[in-house]
N, C-alpha and C positions, 0 to 999 in steps of 0.2 A: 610915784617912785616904782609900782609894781610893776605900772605899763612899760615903763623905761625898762627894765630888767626882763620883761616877757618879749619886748621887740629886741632887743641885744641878744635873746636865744635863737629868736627866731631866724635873724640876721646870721646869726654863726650857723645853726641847721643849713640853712639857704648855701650859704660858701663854701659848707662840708659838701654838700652834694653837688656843686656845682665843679668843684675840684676835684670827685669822683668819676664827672661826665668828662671833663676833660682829661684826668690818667686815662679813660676808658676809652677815651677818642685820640689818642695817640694813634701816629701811624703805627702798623705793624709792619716789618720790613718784609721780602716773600723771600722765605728760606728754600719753600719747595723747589726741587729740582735734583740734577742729577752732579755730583762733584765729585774730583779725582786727587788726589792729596799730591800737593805740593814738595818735593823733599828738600826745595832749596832756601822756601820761609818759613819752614817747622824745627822745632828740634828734632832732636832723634831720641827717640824712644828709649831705646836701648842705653844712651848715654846716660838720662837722667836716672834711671831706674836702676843703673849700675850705681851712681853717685848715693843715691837712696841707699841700697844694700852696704855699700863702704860707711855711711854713715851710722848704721843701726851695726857696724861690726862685724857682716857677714864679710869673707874671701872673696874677692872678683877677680881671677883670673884676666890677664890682658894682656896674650899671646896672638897669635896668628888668629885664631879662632876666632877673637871675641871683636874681630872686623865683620863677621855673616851679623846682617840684620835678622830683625826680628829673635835676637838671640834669649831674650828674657819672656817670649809670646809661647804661653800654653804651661798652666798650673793645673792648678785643682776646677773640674767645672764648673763649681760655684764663681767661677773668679772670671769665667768668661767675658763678660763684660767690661773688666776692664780693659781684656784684647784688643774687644771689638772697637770701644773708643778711643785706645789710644793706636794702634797696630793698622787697621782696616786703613785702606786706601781706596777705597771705593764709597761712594756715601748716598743715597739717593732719600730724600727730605720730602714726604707727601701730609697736605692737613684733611684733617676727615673730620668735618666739625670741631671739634674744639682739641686735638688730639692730634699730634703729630706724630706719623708715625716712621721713625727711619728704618732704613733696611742697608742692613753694610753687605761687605762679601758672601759668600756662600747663601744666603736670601735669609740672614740670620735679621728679624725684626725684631725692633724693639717701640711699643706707644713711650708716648710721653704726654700726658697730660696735661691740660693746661685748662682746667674746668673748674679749678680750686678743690676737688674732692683732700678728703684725707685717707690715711691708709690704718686700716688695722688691722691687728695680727692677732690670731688667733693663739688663744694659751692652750688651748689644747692639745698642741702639738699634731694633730691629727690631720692639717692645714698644708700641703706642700708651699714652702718657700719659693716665692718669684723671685727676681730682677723686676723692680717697681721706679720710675720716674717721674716725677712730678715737674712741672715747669713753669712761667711766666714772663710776661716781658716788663723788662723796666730800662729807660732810656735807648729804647731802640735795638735790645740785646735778649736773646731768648735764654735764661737764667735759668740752670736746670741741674734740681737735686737728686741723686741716684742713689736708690739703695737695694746693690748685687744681692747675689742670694748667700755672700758667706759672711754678710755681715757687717762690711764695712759701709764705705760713702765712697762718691765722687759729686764734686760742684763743677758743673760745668757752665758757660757765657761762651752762648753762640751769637756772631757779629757779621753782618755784612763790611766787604771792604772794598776800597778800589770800586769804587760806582757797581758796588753789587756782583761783581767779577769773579770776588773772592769770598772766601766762608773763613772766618777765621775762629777759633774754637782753644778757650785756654779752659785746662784743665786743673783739679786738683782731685787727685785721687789718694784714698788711704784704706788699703786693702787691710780686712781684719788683723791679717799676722803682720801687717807692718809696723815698727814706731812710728817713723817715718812716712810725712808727706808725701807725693810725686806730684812735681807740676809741671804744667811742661804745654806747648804754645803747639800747635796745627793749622796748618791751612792746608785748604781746597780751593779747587778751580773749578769754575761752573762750565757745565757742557751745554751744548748746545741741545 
């Protein structure tokens, strides 16, 4: 009876690690390259993030004015990051060993890791606060948690589309002082 129950382990160890090499051998799709954001299959920024604000109770103004894009792009610098993910139109996606590292407009970079490490933070306060991303892939989508420096999240699932053509990037962001989600859908086009 023991033998039975020692090879029944054995058997399941074997299928654990064999469905290990198989997630682990999943294609990766190649993100790297250089992409121009799309404004005709994205939302707009600015709409969602207005809906956000009427929701949590804030005033939105919707005059003449609140047709200039990018009208809700540039807070407190902690929050920069969210600009850059949602706002930036510019996107260029390089891996450096296990580590992606993007760079949006102005050669503002950010890694992203994808090495499994964890992050921790120092209670001493004595520690300057990054912008830290962590990421992974599962079903052919680079899965990527962000945490700016004031404190909030963003989940990001980056996807090839369109035979690889396109980058498509759905967001959800929840900046510290928000109640309020923001989610909200981007594409890019790949250059040549």
């Amino acid at each position: 009876m023991n033998v039975g129950i020692k090879s029944l382990k054995i058997l399941g160890l074997f299928l654990l690690l064999l469905a290990g090499q198989l997630l682990y051998a999943q294609e990766i799709p190649e993100l790297a390259g250089h992409w121009v954001f799309n404004d005709k299959k994205s939302d707009s920024t600015d709409k969602v993030v207005g809906r956000a604000l009427k929701e949590m109770g804030q005033k939105v103004s919707s005059g003449w004015f609140s047709r200039d894009k990018e009208r809700f792009r540039g807070g407190p610098e902690d929050q920069e990051l969210y600009d850059r993910i949602s706002y930036d139109r510019v996107l260029t996606i390089e891996l450096e060993g296990e580590t992606y590292l993007f760079t949006y407009a102005d050669n503002y970079q950010r890694p992203v890791y994808t090495d499994n490490r964890s992050r921790s933070v120092s209670l001493t306060g004595l520690a300057e606060v990054e912008d830290f991303s962590l990421g992974h892939w599962e079903n052919g989508a680079l899965l990527v948690e962000a945490r700016p420096r004031d404190g909030g999240f963003a989940e990001e699932t980056y996807r090839l589309v369109n035979g690889g053509e396109q980058l498509e990037l759905q967001l959800l962001i929840k900046p510290r002082t928000f109640t309020v989600p923001i989610e909200l859908t981007r594409v890019f086009d790949r250059q040549p």
